[in-house]
C-alpha positions in Angstrom: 14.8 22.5 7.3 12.2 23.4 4.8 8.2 23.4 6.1 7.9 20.7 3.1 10.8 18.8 3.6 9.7 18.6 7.2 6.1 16.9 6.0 7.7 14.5 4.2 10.1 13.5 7.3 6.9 13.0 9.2 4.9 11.1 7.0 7.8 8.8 6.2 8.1 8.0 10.3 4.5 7.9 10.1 4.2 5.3 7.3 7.1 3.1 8.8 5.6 2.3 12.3 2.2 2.0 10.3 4.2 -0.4 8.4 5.1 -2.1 11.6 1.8 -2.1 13.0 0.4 -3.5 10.2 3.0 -6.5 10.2 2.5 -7.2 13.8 -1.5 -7.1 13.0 -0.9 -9.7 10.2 1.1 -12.2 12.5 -1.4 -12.1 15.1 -4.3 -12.9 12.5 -2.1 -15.6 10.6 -1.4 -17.1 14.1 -4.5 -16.9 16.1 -7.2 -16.8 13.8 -8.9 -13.5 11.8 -12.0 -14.0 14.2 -12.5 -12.8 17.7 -15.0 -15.2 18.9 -16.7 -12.4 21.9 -19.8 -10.7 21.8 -19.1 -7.8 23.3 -16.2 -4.7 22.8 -14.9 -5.3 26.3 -15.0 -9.2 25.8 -12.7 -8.7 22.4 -10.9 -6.2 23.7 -10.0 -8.9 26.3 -9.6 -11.6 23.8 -7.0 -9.3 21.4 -4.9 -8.4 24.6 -4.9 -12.2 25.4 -3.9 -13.2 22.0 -1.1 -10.1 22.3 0.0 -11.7 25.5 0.4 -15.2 24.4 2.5 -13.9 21.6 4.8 -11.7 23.6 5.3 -14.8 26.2 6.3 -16.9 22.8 8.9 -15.0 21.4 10.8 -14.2 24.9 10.4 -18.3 25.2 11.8 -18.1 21.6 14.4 -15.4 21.9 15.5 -17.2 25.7 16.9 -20.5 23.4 19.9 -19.6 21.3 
């Protein structure tokens, strides 16, 4: 494979899990609120990984009911 061809394979895996990142970012915003209501980086830190948390618990609850 081409050096160029090659860049283009990259950036097009690159863009796709940005993509999905992105989406996943959006949900979490749209579903918990844009605002992180701590002070501090450690305490929203906390806070995102909560919200993350919650959200993963959901959709096994969701995915466990056919």
């Amino acid at each position: 494979m081409r050096g160029w061809a090659r860049n283009l394979l990259i950036k097009d895996r690159a863009y796709h899990q940005r993509s999905n990142a992105e989406s996943v970012f959006f949900g979490l915003r749209r579903r918990y609120g844009e605002t992180l209501w701590s002070r501090t980086w450690f305490g929203q830190f906390r806070e995102l990984v909560m919200k993350s948390a919650v959200r993963n618990i959901e959709r096994a609850i969701e995915d466990s009911h056919p």
